[in-house]
N, C-alpha and C positions, 0 to 999 in steps of 0.2 A: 867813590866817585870824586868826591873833595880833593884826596890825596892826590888824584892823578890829572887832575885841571893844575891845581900847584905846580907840580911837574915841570906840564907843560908849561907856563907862563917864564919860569924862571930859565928854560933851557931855549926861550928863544930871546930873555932880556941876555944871556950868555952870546946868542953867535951861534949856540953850536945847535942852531934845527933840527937838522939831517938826520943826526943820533937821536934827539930826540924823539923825531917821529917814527924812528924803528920802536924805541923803548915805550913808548905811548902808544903803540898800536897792538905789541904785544899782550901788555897792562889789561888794556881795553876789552880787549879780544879774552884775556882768561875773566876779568870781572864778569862779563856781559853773560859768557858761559857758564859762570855760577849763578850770574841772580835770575839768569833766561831757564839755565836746566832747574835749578827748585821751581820758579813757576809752570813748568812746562808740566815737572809731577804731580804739583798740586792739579794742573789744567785734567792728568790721564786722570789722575782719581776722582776728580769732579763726574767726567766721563762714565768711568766704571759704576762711582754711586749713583749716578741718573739710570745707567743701564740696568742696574739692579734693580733700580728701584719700579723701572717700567717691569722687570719680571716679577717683580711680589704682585703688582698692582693686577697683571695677565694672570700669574697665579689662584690667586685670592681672589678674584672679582666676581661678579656675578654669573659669570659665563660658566656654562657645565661642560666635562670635557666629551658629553656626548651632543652636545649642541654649540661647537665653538663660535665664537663673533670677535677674533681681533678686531685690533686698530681697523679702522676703515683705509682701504690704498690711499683717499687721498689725503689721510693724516699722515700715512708714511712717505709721501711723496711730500707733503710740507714738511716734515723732521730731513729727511737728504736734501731737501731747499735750504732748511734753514744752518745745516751744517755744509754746506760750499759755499754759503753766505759767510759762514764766519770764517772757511778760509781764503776767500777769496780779501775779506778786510785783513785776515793777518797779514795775507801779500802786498799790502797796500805802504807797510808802516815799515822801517826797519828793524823794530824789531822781531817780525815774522820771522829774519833770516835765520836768527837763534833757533824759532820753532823746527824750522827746518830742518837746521843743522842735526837740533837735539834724534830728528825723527832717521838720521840717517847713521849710515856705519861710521865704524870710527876713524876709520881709513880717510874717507871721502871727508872727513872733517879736520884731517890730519892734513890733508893735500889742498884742501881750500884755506886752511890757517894761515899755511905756509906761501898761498899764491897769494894772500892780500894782504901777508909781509912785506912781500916784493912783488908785485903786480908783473909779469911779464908772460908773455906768448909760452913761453917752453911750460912754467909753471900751470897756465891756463889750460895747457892741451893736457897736462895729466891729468886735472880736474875734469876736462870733458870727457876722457880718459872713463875716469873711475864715474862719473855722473852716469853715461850710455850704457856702463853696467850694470850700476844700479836700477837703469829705469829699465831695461831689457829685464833683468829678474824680476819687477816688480811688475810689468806687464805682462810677462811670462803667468806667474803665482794669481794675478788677477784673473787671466784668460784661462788658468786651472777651474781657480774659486767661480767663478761663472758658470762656466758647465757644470763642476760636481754639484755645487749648490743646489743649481736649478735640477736636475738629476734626481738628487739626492730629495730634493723636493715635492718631484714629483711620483716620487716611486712610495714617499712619506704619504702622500694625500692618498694614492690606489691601495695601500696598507691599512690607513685612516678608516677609509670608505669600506673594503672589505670586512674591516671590523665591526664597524657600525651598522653595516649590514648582517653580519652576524647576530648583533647582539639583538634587532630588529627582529629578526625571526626567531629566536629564540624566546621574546616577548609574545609575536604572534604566537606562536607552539604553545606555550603557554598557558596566553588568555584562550584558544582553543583546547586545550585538553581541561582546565576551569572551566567552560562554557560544558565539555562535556561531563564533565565528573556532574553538574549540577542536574545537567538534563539525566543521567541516569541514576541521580537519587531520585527525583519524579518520579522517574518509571519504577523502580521500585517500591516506594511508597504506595505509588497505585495498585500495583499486583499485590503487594499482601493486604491492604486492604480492603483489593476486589476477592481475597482471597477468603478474610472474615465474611464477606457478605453470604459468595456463597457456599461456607460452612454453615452458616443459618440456614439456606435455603438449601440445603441437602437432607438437613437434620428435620426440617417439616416436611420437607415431601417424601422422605421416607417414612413420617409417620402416616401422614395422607394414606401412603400405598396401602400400609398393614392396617389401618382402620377400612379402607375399604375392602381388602383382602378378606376382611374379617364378618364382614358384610356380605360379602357376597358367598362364602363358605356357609354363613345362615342360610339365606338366600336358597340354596345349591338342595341344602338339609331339608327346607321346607317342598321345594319343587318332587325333590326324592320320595320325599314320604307320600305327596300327592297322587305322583304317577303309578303308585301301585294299587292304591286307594282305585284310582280311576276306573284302571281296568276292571276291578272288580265289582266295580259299578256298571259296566259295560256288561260284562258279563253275567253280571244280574239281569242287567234287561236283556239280554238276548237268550237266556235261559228262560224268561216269560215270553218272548214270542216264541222260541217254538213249539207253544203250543196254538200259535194263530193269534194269539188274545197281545197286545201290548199292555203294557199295566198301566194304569189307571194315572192320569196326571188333574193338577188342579190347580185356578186359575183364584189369585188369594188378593182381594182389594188389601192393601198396606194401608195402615191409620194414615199416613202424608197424602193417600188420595190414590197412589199408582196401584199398577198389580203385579206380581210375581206369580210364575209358575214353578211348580213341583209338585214331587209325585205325592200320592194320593197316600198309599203304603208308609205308615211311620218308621220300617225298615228299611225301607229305601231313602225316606228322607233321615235317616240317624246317618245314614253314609255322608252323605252331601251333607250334614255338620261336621265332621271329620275334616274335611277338607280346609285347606287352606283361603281367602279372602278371595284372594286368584284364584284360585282352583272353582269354588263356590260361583264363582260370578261369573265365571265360561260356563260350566253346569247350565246355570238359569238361564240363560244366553241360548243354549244347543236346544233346552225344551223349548223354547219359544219358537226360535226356528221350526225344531219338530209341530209343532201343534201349527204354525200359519205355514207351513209348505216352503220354507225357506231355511240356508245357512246363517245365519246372520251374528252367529259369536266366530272368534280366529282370537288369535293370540298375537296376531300383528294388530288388530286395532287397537288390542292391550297395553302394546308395547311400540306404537310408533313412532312413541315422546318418549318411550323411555320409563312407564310405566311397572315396566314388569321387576326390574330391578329398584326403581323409587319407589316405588307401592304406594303409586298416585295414577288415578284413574285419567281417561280422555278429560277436557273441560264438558265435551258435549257427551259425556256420560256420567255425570255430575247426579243427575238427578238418577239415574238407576243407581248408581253406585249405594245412594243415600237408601233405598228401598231394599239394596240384597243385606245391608247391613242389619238392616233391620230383622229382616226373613234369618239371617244367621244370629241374630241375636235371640228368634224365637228357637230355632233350633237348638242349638243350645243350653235352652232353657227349660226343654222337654215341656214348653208350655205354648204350641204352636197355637193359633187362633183360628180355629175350623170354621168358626161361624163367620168369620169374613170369606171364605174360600168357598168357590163351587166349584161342580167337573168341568175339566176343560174336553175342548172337543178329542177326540182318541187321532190319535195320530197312524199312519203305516208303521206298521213294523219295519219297512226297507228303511223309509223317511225317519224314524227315530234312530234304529241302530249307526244308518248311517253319519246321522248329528254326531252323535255319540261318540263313536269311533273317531272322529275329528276332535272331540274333544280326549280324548289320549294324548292324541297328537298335538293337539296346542296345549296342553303342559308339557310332553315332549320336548315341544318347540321353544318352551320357557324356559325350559333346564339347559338346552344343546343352546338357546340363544344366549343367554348369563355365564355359560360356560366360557363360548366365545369371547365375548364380553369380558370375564375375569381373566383370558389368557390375553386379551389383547392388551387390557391395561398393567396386565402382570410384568407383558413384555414393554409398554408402554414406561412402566415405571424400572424395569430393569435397563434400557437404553438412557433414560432420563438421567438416572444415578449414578451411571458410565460417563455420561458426559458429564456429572458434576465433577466424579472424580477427576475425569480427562483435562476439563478445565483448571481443574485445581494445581493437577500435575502440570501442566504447561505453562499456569502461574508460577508455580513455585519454580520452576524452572527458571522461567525469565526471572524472575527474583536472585536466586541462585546466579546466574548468566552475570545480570544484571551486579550484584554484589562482586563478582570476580574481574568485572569489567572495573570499577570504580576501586578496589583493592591496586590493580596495575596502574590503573590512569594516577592515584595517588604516589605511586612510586615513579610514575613518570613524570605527574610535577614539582615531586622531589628534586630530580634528575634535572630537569629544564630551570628549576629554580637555582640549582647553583649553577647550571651553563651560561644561564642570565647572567647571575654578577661575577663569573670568571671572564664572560668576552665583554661586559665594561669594563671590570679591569683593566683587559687590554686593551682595549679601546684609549682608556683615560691613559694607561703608559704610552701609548704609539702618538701619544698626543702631545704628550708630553713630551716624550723625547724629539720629537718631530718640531718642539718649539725651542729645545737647547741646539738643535741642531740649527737650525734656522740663526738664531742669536749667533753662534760660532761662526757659520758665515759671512754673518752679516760683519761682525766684529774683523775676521780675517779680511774682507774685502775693504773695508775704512783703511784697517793696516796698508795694507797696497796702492789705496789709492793716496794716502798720508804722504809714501815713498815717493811718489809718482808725482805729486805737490812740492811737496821738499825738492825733489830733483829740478824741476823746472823752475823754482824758483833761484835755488843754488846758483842754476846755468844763469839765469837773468842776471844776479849780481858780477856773475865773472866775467859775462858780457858786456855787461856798464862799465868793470873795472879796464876791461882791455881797450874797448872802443874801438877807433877804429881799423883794430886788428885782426878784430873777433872774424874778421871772413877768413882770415888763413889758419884759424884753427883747426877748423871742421866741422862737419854737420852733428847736433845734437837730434838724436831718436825722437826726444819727446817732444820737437818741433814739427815733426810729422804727423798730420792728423788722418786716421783711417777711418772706413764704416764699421757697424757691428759685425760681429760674424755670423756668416750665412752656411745654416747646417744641411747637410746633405742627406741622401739615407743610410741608414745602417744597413749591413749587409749583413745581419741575421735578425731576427725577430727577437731574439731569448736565447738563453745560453752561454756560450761559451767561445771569444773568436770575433765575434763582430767589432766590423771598422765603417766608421765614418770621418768622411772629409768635410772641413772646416776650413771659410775663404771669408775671405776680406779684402776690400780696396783701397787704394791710395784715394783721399782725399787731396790731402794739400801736401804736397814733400817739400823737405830742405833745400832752398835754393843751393846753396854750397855744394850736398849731394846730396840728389833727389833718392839714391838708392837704400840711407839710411832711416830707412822705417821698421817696424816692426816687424815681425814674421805676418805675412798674409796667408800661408797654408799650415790647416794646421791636421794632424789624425789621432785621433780620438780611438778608445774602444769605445762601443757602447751596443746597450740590449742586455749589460752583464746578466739579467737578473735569472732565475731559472725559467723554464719557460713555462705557462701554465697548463695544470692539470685538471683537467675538468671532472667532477663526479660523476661516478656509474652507479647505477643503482640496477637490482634484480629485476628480476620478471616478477609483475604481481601473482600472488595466491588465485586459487581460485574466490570465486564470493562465498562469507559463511554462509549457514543457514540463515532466516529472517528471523530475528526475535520474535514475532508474532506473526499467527498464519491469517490475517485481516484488521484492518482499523489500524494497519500503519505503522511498520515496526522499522527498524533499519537492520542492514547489512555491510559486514567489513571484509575489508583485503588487505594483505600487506606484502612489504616487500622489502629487502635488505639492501643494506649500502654497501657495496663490491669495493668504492673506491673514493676516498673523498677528496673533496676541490682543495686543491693546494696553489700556490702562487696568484692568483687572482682567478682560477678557470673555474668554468662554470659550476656554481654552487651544485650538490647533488637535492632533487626535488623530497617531495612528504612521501614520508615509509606507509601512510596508514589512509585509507580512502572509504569515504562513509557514507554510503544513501540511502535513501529511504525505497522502502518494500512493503509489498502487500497492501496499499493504499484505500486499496479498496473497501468499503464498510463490510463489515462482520456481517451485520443482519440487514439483507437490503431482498427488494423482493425483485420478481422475476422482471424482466423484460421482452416488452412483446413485437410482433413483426408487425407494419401494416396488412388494415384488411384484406381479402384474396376480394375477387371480385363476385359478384350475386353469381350460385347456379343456374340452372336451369330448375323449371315447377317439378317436382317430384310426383304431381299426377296431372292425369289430363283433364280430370274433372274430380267434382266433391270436393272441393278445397284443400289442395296442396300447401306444399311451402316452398320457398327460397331460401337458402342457407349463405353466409359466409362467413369464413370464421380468423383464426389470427392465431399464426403460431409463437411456441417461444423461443427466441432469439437465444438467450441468456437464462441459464434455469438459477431459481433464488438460491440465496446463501444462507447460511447462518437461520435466523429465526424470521428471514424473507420469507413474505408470502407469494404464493402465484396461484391465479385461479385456476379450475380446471379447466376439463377441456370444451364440457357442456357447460361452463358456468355462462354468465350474460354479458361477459367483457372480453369470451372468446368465441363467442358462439351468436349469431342476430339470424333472426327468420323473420321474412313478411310473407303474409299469404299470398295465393294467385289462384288459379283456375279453379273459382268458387261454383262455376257453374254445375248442374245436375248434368248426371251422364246422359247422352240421346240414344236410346235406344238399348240394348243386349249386346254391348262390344265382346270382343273374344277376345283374351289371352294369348297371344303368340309371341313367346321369349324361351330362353335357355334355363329353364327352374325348374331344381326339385323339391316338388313340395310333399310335406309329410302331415295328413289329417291325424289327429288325436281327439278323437272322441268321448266324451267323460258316458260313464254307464252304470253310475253310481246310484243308489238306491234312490235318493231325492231325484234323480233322470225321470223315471217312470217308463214303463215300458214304450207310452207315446212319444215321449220325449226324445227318446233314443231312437225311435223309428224318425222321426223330426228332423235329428242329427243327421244319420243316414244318409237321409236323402238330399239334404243340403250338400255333404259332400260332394255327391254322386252330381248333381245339378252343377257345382262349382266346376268338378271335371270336365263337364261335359262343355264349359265352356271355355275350356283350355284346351291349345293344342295339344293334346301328347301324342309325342312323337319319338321316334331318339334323339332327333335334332329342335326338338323343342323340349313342352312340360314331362318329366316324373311325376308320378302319383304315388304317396303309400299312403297306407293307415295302419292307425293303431288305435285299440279300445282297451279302456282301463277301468277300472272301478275298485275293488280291495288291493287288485295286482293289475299288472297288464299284459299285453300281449300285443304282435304283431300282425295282422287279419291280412296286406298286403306290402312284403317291399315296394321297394321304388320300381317302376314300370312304364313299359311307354304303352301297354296295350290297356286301353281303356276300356273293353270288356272284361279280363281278368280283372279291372279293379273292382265294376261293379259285383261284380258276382264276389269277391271276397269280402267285400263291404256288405254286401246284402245277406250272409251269411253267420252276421258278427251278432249277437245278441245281448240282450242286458243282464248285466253279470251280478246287478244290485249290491249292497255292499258298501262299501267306505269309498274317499273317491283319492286316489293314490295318483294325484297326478305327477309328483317327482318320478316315477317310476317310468312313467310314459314318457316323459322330456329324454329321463336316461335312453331309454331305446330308441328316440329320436335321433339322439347324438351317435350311437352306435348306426344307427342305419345311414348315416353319414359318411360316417368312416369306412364304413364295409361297398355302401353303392353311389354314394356320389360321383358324379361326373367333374371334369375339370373344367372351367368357365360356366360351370353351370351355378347360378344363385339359390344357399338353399335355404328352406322356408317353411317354419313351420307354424299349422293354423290350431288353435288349441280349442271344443267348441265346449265349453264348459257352464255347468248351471252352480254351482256352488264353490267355496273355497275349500282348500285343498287338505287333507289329512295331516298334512304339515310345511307350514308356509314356512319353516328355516329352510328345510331340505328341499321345496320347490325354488327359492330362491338359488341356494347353491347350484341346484342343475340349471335354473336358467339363464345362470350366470356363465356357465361353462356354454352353454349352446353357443352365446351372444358374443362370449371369447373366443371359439370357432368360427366365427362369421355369418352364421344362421340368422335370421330373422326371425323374429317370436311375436306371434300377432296372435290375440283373445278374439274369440267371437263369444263375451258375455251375455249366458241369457238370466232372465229374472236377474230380482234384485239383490243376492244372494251375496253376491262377491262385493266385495270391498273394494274400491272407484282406487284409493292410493295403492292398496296392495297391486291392482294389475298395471298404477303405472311405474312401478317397481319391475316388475316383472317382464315386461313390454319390452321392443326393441324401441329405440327414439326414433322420430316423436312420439309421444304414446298416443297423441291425438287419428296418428294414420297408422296402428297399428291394433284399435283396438274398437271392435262394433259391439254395441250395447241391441242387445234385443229384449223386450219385453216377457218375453215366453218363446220356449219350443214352438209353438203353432205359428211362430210368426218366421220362422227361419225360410224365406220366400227369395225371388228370382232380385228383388230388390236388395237385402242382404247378403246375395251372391256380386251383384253388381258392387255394392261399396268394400264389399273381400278384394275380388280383383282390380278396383279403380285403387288400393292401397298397395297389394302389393306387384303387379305387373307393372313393369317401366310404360312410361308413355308414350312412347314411339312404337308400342309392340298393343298399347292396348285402344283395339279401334273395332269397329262392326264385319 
């Protein structure tokens, strides 16, 4: 710079200016381009390592590439503030024009050299010349970099997003197949160690079974040995009566104070030590009956609790048990104690045999009921042990199930685990590159807009230099200022083809010529991208089975993917769908209806009942309970028409009724004549008709027999009734219910009610097998109603036996002689309907 001040001073102390200031401008002009272009390189590289250094900083920073946080807009909006800040001061200084020049071709710096050699019009217009080129290319390349940029931008962030959204559910998938893998180590861990449990509890209640098994096979042993015993003891006494004489019984004060009877004959009583404790103590039971005129041993009172198999007495036979013990312990002992014992009164031959003969049957009854008894719980314990196994199997199963489930689900979150970190990956590259590309723009578009700066500033200097010429040059472009550009639609969505138009307005034109402006229309493709493909998935499976058949199991289905989401289109939904099943508990008990409403009184008089009862809605599951049908939380009765009957009402209804007569030795021939007539009186106060009462009877005693079917003519009844005799003997009343049943089936009527009256003084030769039959009647639809005389019979055995109530099914009479017009009246106030039963 020294050198060329020198220069000058001396070539104007010479005269000769003019040369001078050509050679002094030249000078100037390559100096200013050396020291301007090194600074202008130092200025790009300053640029470059700023820009770098903002990418290490975006790099490296805290920001993860699955949760980005650039600059904030309005940092980046202060960084483009503060860069047209600084070139707007370059433009201020002359030295900018350097900047300028350096940022332009070298043409345009070739032709501006040479115009401010020699400033004139011709020179200036080729400057403006080559300037409207430049600044047309560089508006051009701008108005490119703007669309693609932003384009390019936007197609980056739906890429972005669709990734991120990938990678999103791939986490979900995930943390749900972990949620599930854990929830089915639970469930297994629970089944096999509901599994342990009940292997224990299999393993004692099988031993349970065969200790009792084993039990009852003694049990079975001792009954066996009894019952033959028995007979023979039967038949000992009935071989002393026929000779008229029953043998000799005796009546023995026990040291505790009570008394025992037995027979008198030490051969008779060595038998009755033979016998079993049971056995022995039905024995003593049947004399005693024998000697006071009564039944008074069975083998249901033995066994009502349960006795006969515990071989534990009633509580309220506590103290006799204590006294036969005794009496068996003299026996025994061949050292029985006479002198406590005197003769008891002699009993009938009919009245002893017939004890006797009951007692067959109630060991009988002991054996056939233990029998029972051992097959029920045999089957009891075979169902039991079915179901342990059954359980087991169904544990181990779901164990099984359960294991092959958690085997997949671990290979599935094998699977999901690297789909995880391959679509972060992509993710973090689509991010990345998404931010070189970004930088590329941004840098391509500064370029342009540099040009675009230089060129208008370039013009300014050629304009100063010409002055007042500059109007017949011509109009300069970048004097023109336009709007943004305003995008139109594309004319395809995606694919392949699509055009959009692109306009702009004139702002402010060139006074000179307002026509040199930029291009205002511009056509674009756009939509290039493919279009998208949205996911298909299959039809779901049907639902598996439930893991569990209660207390709550779940069930799957799945389904395949036909087709996956490509280009942005809708992602394809979850292959695999899980609910829960069988919710319901295992063991819950039944559920019931509301109450029905009260009947109507069931008699017209003697105190009836009112019933109402509650069905079950839901029958229980599992180890639910549900009452029955008669229990007290299905079944409520209040009394009603307590009053006495007025007068001899009559029976007029649709019933076949069937008399069963007992004519069994304890009967006595009075007795039976007693019975008889009862019937015949009860007849007699029933209509029979066809359209009304049937009448039959039946008399039994060792056997039975039919005396008259069912009949409307009520003289044939009397006269077969009056015909029937005492048959003495044992009293077989299963025998008689059986031909009950048969007389049903062969002459019942249809809508007729049938009804059988049973008039009996003693219990039965064998209360299993009466039970059984009146079980089957009452399973028929029969009615089974007692007319109990004396105190013989056993009060629970007949409400066993009874139809329900047993309270209006069953008339207690003190004796035969009382079998009167008044014990016909409370017969038919129980079982005629009360609208049928009136005077």
């Amino acid at each position: 710079m020294g050198a060329t001040i020198w220069v000058v001073l001396a070539a104007v102390l010479a005269g000769h200016l003019l040369s001078v200031v050509a050679a002094t401008s030249a000078a100037t002009a390559a100096a200013l381009r050396q020291h301007h272009g090194i600074k202008g390189k130092h200025q790009h590289l300053a640029l470059l390592h700023r820009r770098a250094s903002r990418g290490l900083q975006r790099r490296h920073g805290s920001t993860s590439p699955l949760h980005p946080h650039r600059h904030s807009p309005q940092r980046r909006r202060l960084t483009l503030a503060q860069q047209k800040r600084g070139s707007a001061h370059l433009g201020k200084e002359r030295l900018d024009l350097n900047v300028a020049l350096d940022r332009l071709p070298n043409k345009v710096v070739e032709v501006f050299t040479d115009f401010k050699k020699k400033p004139d019009p011709n020179k200036a217009a080729e400057v403006l010349e080559q300037l409207n080129a430049v600044y047309s290319h560089a508006q051009k390349e701008k108005d490119r970099l703007t669309f693609e940029c932003k384009d390019k931008a936007s197609s980056s962030s739906q890429e972005l997003a669709v990734a991120r959204t990938g990678f999103t559910e791939a986490e979900r998938q995930l943390t749900q197949v972990q949620d599930r893998m854990q929830s089915l180590q639970v469930g297994m861990d629970q089944a096999l160690a509901e599994i342990e449990v009940l292997r224990s509890q299999f393993v004692s209640h099988r031993e349970t079974c065969r200790l009792n098994g084993k039990q009852h096979e003694e049990l079975l042993d001792v009954f066996s040995q009894d019952l033959p015993r028995a007979r023979d003891l039967v038949e000992a006494v009935t071989s002393t009566c026929t000779s008229g004489t029953p043998p000799a019984l005796l009546e023995c004060s026990m040291p505790d104070g009570s008394f025992v009877t037995t027979f008198k004959e030490e051969a008779m009583r060595d038998k009755i030590a033979n016998f079993s404790s049971m056995a022995e103590k039905l024995t003593v039971l049947h004399l005693e009956g024998a000697v006071r005129g009564s039944h008074s041993a069975s083998a249901v009172a033995l066994t009502e609790q349960g006795s006969a198999v515990q071989g534990h007495a009633l509580p309220s036979k506590l103290h006799h048990r204590h006294r036969v013990q005794l009496l068996q312990r003299f026996l025994s002992e061949k050292a029985f104690p006479l002198h406590l014992c005197a003769d008891a009164a002699a009993p009938s031959c009919e009245s002893l045999t017939d004890n006797l003969a009951t007692l067959v049957g109630n060991v009988q009854d002991l054996k056939d009921e233990l029998q029972q008894r051992a097959q029920e719980e045999e089957e009891h314990c075979r169902t039991s042990l079915e179901e342990y196994d059954r359980r087991v199997a169904v544990l181990k199963q779901q164990a099984a199930d359960a294991g092959v489930a958690l085997s997949n689900a671990a290979v599935r979150q094998q699977e999901l685990a690297g789909l995880r970190v391959a679509r972060r990956r992509v993710a973090s590259e689509l991010e990345h590159e998404s931010f070189l590309q970004a930088t590329r723009c941004t840098t391509q578009a500064d370029d342009a807009d540099a040009k675009l700066c230089s060129a208008k500033s370039v013009w300014r200097e050629t304009v100063a230099a010409v002055g007042s010429q500059a109007g017949s040059l011509g109009a300069f472009i970048g004097d023109c200022e336009v709007t943004e550009w305003v995008r139109g639609p594309c004319s395809k969505e995606c694919g392949v083809g699509g055009v959009q138009n692109l306009t702009r307005s004139v702002v402010t034109a060139p006074k000179v010529d307002p026509t040199s402006c930029p291009r205002l229309y511009l056509e674009l493709p756009c939509n290039e991208k493919p279009c998208p493909v949205d996911g298909l998935m299959g039809r779901w499976s049907e639902w598996s089975k439930c893991t569990q058949s209660c207390g709550g199991g779940t069930r799957t289905r799945r389904r395949s993917v036909l087709r996956k989401a490509e280009h942005g289109g809708a992602p394809t939904a979850e292959t695999t769908q899980e609910q829960l099943c069988n919710a319901l508990p295992c063991d819950e008990d039944c559920q019931l209806a509301e109450w029905t409403a009260w009947s109507n009184c069931s008699k017209s008089c003697l105190k009836g009942h009112r019933v109402r009862r509650r069905s079950v809605m839901r029958s229980a599951r599992g180890a639910g309970l549900c009452p029955d049908a008669d229990d007290p939380a299905r079944r409520e009765t209040v009394p009603c028409n307590a009053d006495d009957c007025a007068g001899s009402p009559r029976c007029n209804a649709l019933l076949d009724v069937v008399f069963i007569l007992d004519a069994s030795g304890s009967t006595g021939d009075d007795g039976f004549r007693n019975a008889r007539n009862f019937a015949k009186m009860a007849a007699s106060r029933m209509a029979v008709a066809e359209g009304g009462v049937k009448v039959a009877a039946i008399v039994f005693g060792g056997s039975a027999a039919v005396s008259q079917d069912l009949t409307a003519d009520a003289t044939a009844f009397d006269a077969q009734l009056g015909a029937a005799v005492w048959q003495k003997g044992s009293t077989n009343t299963a025998e008689a219910l059986a031909l009950a049943r048969e007389e049903f089936e062969s002459h019942a009527r249809d809508g007729a009610s049938p009804i059988v009256v049973v008039v009996t003084d003693g219990m039965p030769s064998s209360s299993f097998v009466l039970s059984t039959e009146a079980a089957r009647l009452k399973a028929r639809g029969a009615r089974l109603t007692f007319i109990s005389v004396g105190p013989s019979i056993i009060r629970r055995a007949l409400d066993k036996w009874a139809s329900w109530p047993a309270e209006e099914n069953i008339v207690e009479v003190p004796s035969h002689a009382t079998l009167d017009e008044s014990k016909v009246t409370a017969l038919l106030a129980n079982i005629c309907p009360p609208a049928a039963f009136a005077l």
